[in-house]
C-alpha positions in Angstrom: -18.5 -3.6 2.1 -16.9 -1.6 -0.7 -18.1 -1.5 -4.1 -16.6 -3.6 -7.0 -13.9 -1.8 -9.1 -14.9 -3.1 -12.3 -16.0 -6.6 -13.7 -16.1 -10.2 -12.3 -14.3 -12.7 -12.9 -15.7 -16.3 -13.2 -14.0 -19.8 -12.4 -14.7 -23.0 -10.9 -18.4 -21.9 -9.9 -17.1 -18.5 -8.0 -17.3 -14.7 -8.9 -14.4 -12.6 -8.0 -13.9 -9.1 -8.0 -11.6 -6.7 -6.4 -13.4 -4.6 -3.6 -13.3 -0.9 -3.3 -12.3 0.0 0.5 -15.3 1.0 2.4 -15.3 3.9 4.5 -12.8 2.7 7.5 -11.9 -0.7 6.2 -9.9 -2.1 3.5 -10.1 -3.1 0.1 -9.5 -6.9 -1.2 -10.5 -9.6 -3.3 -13.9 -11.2 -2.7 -15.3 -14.5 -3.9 -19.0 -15.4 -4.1 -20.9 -18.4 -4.9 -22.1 -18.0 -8.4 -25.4 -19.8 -8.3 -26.7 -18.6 -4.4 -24.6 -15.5 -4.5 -23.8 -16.3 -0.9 -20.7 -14.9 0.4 -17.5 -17.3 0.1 -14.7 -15.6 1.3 -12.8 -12.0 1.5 -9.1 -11.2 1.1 -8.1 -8.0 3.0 -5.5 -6.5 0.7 -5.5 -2.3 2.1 -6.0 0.0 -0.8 -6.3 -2.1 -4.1 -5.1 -0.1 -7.5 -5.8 -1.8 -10.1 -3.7 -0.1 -12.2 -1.7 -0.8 -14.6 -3.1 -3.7 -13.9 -6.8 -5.2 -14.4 -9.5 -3.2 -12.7 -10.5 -7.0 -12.2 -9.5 -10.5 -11.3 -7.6 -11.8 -14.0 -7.9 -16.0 -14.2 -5.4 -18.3 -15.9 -4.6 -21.7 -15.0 -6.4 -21.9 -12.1 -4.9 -19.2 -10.6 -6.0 -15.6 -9.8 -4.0 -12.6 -10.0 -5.1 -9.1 -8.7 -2.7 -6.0 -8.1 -2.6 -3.1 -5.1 -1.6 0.2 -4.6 1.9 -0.9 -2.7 2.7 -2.0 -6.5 2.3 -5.8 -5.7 1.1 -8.1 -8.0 -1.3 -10.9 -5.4 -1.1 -14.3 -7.0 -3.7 -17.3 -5.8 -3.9 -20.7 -6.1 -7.9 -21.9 -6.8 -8.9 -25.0 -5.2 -11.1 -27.5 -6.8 
């Protein structure tokens, strides 16, 4: 597992944070529970660049948007 590229974000009782790639894998968005810190789920996007955008999960009306280095903007919808 790669490391985080910058700060959580927090909603609906989940941490996200865009995931450096790891040596031979790719980078994505990851989601842990924020009280057990138990794994929840992992979003393979390749090679994230945050940049221009957020070096983190942004959160607005209960959806999450994240960036990547094919200069894509990832939207998602949050459940609950």
């Amino acid at each position: 597992m790669g490391a985080a590229l910058g700060p959580p974000s927090i909603a609906n009782g989940v941490v996200y944070f865009d995931q450096d790639p790891s040596p031979g894998g790719d980078g994505g968005v990851s989601g842990l529970n924020a009280s057990t810190g138990d794994p929840l789920f992992h979003l393979d996007l390749g090679s994230l660049n945050p940049q221009p955008l957020p070096p983190f999960p942004a959160i607005a009306d209960g959806t999450v948007f994240t960036g990547s280095f094919d200069t894509e903007m990832r939207v998602y919808h949050l459940q609950g």
